[in-house]
C-alpha positions, 0 to 999 in steps of 0.5 A: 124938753122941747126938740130944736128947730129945725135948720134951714137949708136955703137954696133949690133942691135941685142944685148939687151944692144944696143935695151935698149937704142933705146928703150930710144932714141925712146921714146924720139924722139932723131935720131940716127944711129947704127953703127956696131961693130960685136962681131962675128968678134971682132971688139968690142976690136979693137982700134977704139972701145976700144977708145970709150969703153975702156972695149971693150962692146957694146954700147958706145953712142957718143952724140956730144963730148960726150961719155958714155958706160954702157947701163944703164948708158947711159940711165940715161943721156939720161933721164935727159939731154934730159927731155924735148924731147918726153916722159919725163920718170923721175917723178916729184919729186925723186921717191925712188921707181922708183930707187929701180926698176932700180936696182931691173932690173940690180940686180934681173931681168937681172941676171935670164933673160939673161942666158934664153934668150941667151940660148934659142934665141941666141945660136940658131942663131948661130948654137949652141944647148941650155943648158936645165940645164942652161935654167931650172936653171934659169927659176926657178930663173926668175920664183921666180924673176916675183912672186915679180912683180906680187905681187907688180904691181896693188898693191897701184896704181902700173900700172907700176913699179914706179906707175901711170906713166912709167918710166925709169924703165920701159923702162929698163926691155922691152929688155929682156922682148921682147926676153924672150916672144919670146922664149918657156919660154914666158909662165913666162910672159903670166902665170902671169896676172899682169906682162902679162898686163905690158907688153901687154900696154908697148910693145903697145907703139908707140916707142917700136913698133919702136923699136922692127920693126928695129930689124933685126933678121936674115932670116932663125933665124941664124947668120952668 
Protein backbone atom coordinates (compact mmCIF):
# COMPACT_ATOMS: atom_id res chain seq x y z
CA UNK A 1 0.00 0.00 0.00
CA UNK A 2 1.21 2.95 -1.23
CA UNK A 3 2.18 5.80 2.09
CA UNK A 4 -0.09 9.13 1.65
CA UNK A 5 1.38 12.29 0.37
CA UNK A 6 2.94 14.30 2.15
CA UNK A 7 1.10 17.48 3.47
CA UNK A 8 2.01 21.00 2.28
CA UNK A 9 2.58 23.34 4.78
CA UNK A 10 2.70 26.65 2.95
CA UNK A 11 4.32 29.39 3.96
CA UNK A 12 8.49 30.74 4.96
CA UNK A 13 10.28 28.59 7.15
CA UNK A 14 11.00 31.36 9.00
CA UNK A 15 7.77 32.60 9.98
CA UNK A 16 6.91 31.68 13.75
CA UNK A 17 3.16 30.59 12.63
CA UNK A 18 4.61 28.24 10.19
CA UNK A 19 7.54 26.73 12.87
CA UNK A 20 4.15 26.36 15.37
CA UNK A 21 3.09 23.91 13.35
CA UNK A 22 6.26 21.81 12.43
CA UNK A 23 6.66 21.72 15.69
CA UNK A 24 3.32 19.69 15.93
CA UNK A 25 3.89 17.82 12.93
CA UNK A 26 7.29 16.74 13.99
CA UNK A 27 6.10 15.55 17.19
CA UNK A 28 3.78 13.48 15.75
CA UNK A 29 5.89 12.04 12.98
CA UNK A 30 3.65 13.38 9.95
CA UNK A 31 5.96 14.10 6.45
CA UNK A 32 5.36 17.09 5.26
CA UNK A 33 7.06 19.72 2.92
CA UNK A 34 7.19 23.42 3.03
CA UNK A 35 6.28 25.30 0.09
CA UNK A 36 7.21 28.67 -0.06
CA UNK A 37 5.20 31.50 -0.15
CA UNK A 38 7.57 34.81 0.56
CA UNK A 39 5.91 37.87 2.27
CA UNK A 40 8.90 39.71 0.78
CA UNK A 41 7.65 39.45 -2.48
CA UNK A 42 3.88 39.27 -1.39
CA UNK A 43 3.15 36.05 -3.10
CA UNK A 44 0.90 35.61 0.36
CA UNK A 45 -2.21 37.91 -1.56
CA UNK A 46 -1.82 36.58 -4.78
CA UNK A 47 -4.41 34.36 -6.27
CA UNK A 48 -3.14 31.08 -5.77
CA UNK A 49 -2.85 31.80 -2.02
CA UNK A 50 -5.51 33.75 -1.17
CA UNK A 51 -7.41 30.14 -2.74
CA UNK A 52 -5.97 28.66 0.19
CA UNK A 53 -6.15 31.17 2.82
CA UNK A 54 -8.62 33.61 1.61
CA UNK A 55 -7.07 35.96 4.47
CA UNK A 56 -3.88 36.14 2.37
CA UNK A 57 -1.68 34.92 6.17
CA UNK A 58 0.68 32.09 6.24
CA UNK A 59 0.26 29.03 6.78
CA UNK A 60 -2.42 27.51 5.06
CA UNK A 61 -1.99 23.46 5.54
CA UNK A 62 -3.23 21.04 2.79
CA UNK A 63 -4.04 17.66 4.18
CA UNK A 64 -5.26 15.83 1.21
CA UNK A 65 -8.30 17.67 0.26
CA UNK A 66 -8.17 19.12 3.20
CA UNK A 67 -7.54 22.68 3.79
CA UNK A 68 -7.15 24.93 7.00
CA UNK A 69 -5.55 28.16 8.10
CA UNK A 70 -4.81 29.82 11.35
CA UNK A 71 -1.91 27.96 13.02
CA UNK A 72 -3.33 27.28 15.88
CA UNK A 73 -6.28 25.94 14.64
CA UNK A 74 -4.48 23.86 12.38
CA UNK A 75 -2.70 22.48 15.16
CA UNK A 76 -5.73 21.26 17.03
CA UNK A 77 -6.76 19.05 13.77
CA UNK A 78 -3.49 17.87 13.64
CA UNK A 79 -3.88 16.92 17.21
CA UNK A 80 -6.98 15.04 17.15
CA UNK A 81 -7.13 13.54 13.71
CA UNK A 82 -3.80 12.18 13.94
CA UNK A 83 -3.96 11.04 17.96
CA UNK A 84 -2.40 8.05 17.31
CA UNK A 85 0.67 9.14 15.50
CA UNK A 86 3.80 10.02 17.57
CA UNK A 87 3.20 11.79 20.44
CA UNK A 88 -0.24 11.82 21.50
CA UNK A 89 -0.36 15.57 22.78
CA UNK A 90 -4.21 15.77 24.42
CA UNK A 91 -4.98 14.26 27.78
CA UNK A 92 -6.84 11.48 28.30
CA UNK A 93 -9.78 12.86 29.48
CA UNK A 94 -10.94 16.99 28.90
CA UNK A 95 -8.15 18.86 30.47
CA UNK A 96 -9.93 22.26 31.59
CA UNK A 97 -6.29 23.34 32.39
CA UNK A 98 -4.70 22.28 29.13
CA UNK A 99 -7.35 24.80 27.39
CA UNK A 100 -7.07 27.64 29.67
CA UNK A 101 -3.17 27.38 28.86
CA UNK A 102 -3.86 27.42 24.87
CA UNK A 103 -5.72 30.41 25.30
CA UNK A 104 -3.39 31.78 27.98
CA UNK A 105 -0.44 31.54 24.87
CA UNK A 106 -2.50 33.29 22.07
CA UNK A 107 -4.13 35.93 24.75
CA UNK A 108 -1.40 36.74 27.28
CA UNK A 109 2.04 35.22 25.94
CA UNK A 110 1.93 35.82 22.05
CA UNK A 111 0.62 39.52 22.41
CA UNK A 112 3.83 40.53 24.59
CA UNK A 113 6.43 38.12 22.73
CA UNK A 114 5.85 39.08 19.24
CA UNK A 115 6.44 42.94 19.08
CA UNK A 116 9.86 41.59 21.21
CA UNK A 117 10.88 39.07 18.78
CA UNK A 118 9.99 40.82 15.68
CA UNK A 119 12.09 43.69 17.05
CA UNK A 120 14.82 42.44 18.08
CA UNK A 121 15.39 39.29 15.55
CA UNK A 122 13.76 40.10 12.61
CA UNK A 123 13.64 43.56 11.48
CA UNK A 124 17.44 43.00 12.09
CA UNK A 125 17.40 40.52 9.25
CA UNK A 126 15.95 42.92 7.17
CA UNK A 127 18.25 45.56 7.63
CA UNK A 128 16.04 47.61 9.77
CA UNK A 129 16.87 48.97 13.38
CA UNK A 130 14.85 48.16 16.32
CA UNK A 131 12.53 50.23 18.24
CA UNK A 132 13.99 50.32 21.95
CA UNK A 133 10.48 52.05 23.05
CA UNK A 134 8.40 48.92 21.68
CA UNK A 135 10.78 46.42 22.72
CA UNK A 136 11.20 47.88 26.41
CA UNK A 137 7.48 48.17 26.42
CA UNK A 138 6.61 45.08 25.97
CA UNK A 139 9.34 43.18 27.53
CA UNK A 140 7.72 44.64 30.60
CA UNK A 141 4.65 43.18 29.66
CA UNK A 142 6.35 39.59 28.69
CA UNK A 143 8.09 40.03 32.12
CA UNK A 144 4.71 40.64 34.02
CA UNK A 145 3.21 37.55 31.56
CA UNK A 146 6.46 34.90 32.53
CA UNK A 147 6.07 35.85 36.81
CA UNK A 148 2.25 34.19 36.21
CA UNK A 149 4.19 30.87 34.65
CA UNK A 150 6.86 30.82 37.34
CA UNK A 151 4.24 30.69 39.79
CA UNK A 152 2.19 28.30 38.27
CA UNK A 153 4.89 25.52 36.96
CA UNK A 154 6.20 23.17 39.70
CA UNK A 155 3.30 24.33 41.58
CA UNK A 156 0.50 20.83 42.21
CA UNK A 157 2.36 18.57 39.82
CA UNK A 158 2.80 21.16 36.89
CA UNK A 159 6.02 20.08 35.11
CA UNK A 160 4.71 21.44 32.23
CA UNK A 161 1.64 23.88 31.84
CA UNK A 162 -1.31 20.98 31.81
CA UNK A 163 0.56 18.84 34.56
CA UNK A 164 2.59 15.91 34.27
CA UNK A 165 2.07 15.40 30.79
CA UNK A 166 3.05 17.70 27.50
CA UNK A 167 0.71 18.93 25.99
CA UNK A 168 -0.75 20.98 22.94
CA UNK A 169 -0.08 23.64 25.21
CA UNK A 170 3.08 23.05 25.43
CA UNK A 171 4.01 22.87 21.98
CA UNK A 172 2.10 26.00 21.13
CA UNK A 173 4.53 28.33 23.22
CA UNK A 174 7.83 26.73 21.89
CA UNK A 175 8.12 29.00 18.62
CA UNK A 176 8.55 32.05 20.32
CA UNK A 177 9.93 30.83 23.12
CA UNK A 178 12.88 29.46 20.91
CA UNK A 179 13.27 33.27 19.09
CA UNK A 180 12.72 34.98 22.37
CA UNK A 181 16.28 33.15 24.00
CA UNK A 182 17.81 33.94 20.96
CA UNK A 183 17.57 37.55 21.47
CA UNK A 184 19.04 40.15 24.29
CA UNK A 185 16.11 39.72 26.04
CA UNK A 186 16.36 35.75 26.66
CA UNK A 187 17.36 36.75 30.14
CA UNK A 188 13.36 36.78 30.75
CA UNK A 189 13.45 33.30 30.24
CA UNK A 190 17.01 32.29 31.77
CA UNK A 191 16.18 34.97 34.87
CA UNK A 192 12.93 32.60 35.90
CA UNK A 193 14.15 29.06 37.04
CA UNK A 194 10.88 27.38 36.59
CA UNK A 195 10.01 28.83 33.43
CA UNK A 196 14.27 28.10 32.34
CA UNK A 197 13.42 24.25 33.27
CA UNK A 198 10.09 24.22 30.77
CA UNK A 199 12.10 25.16 28.44
CA UNK A 200 15.32 23.51 28.95
CA UNK A 201 13.31 19.67 28.86
CA UNK A 202 10.88 20.94 25.93
CA UNK A 203 13.53 22.53 23.87
CA UNK A 204 15.30 18.79 24.45
CA UNK A 205 13.09 17.02 22.62
CA UNK A 206 13.81 15.11 20.03
CA UNK A 207 11.10 16.84 17.57
CA UNK A 208 12.01 20.14 18.56
CA UNK A 209 15.54 19.50 17.82
CA UNK A 210 14.12 18.52 14.35
CA UNK A 211 12.43 21.59 14.27
CA UNK A 212 14.66 24.16 15.21
CA UNK A 213 17.68 22.33 12.77
CA UNK A 214 15.61 23.22 9.62
CA UNK A 215 15.25 26.59 10.49
CA UNK A 216 17.06 28.42 7.75
CA UNK A 217 18.47 31.58 9.24
CA UNK A 218 20.03 33.41 6.71
CA UNK A 219 23.67 33.47 6.42
CA UNK A 220 25.20 36.87 7.62
CA UNK A 221 21.44 37.05 9.80
CA UNK A 222 19.84 39.10 6.78
CA UNK A 223 17.12 38.49 4.52
CA UNK A 224 17.19 39.37 1.67
Amino acid sequence: MAAPPAMKLHGMALSQNVLRVATVLNEKGIDFEIVQVSLLTGAHKHPDFLALNPFGQIPALQDGDEVLYESRAINRYIAEKYRTSGTDLLPAAPSAKMEVWLEVESKHFYPAAQPVVYELLIKPMLGLAPDQAVVDKHSADLAKVLDVYEAHLGKDGNKYLAGEQFTLADANHMCYLFSLCKTAQAGLVDSRPRVKAWWDEISARPAWVKTAAAIPFPPGGRLV
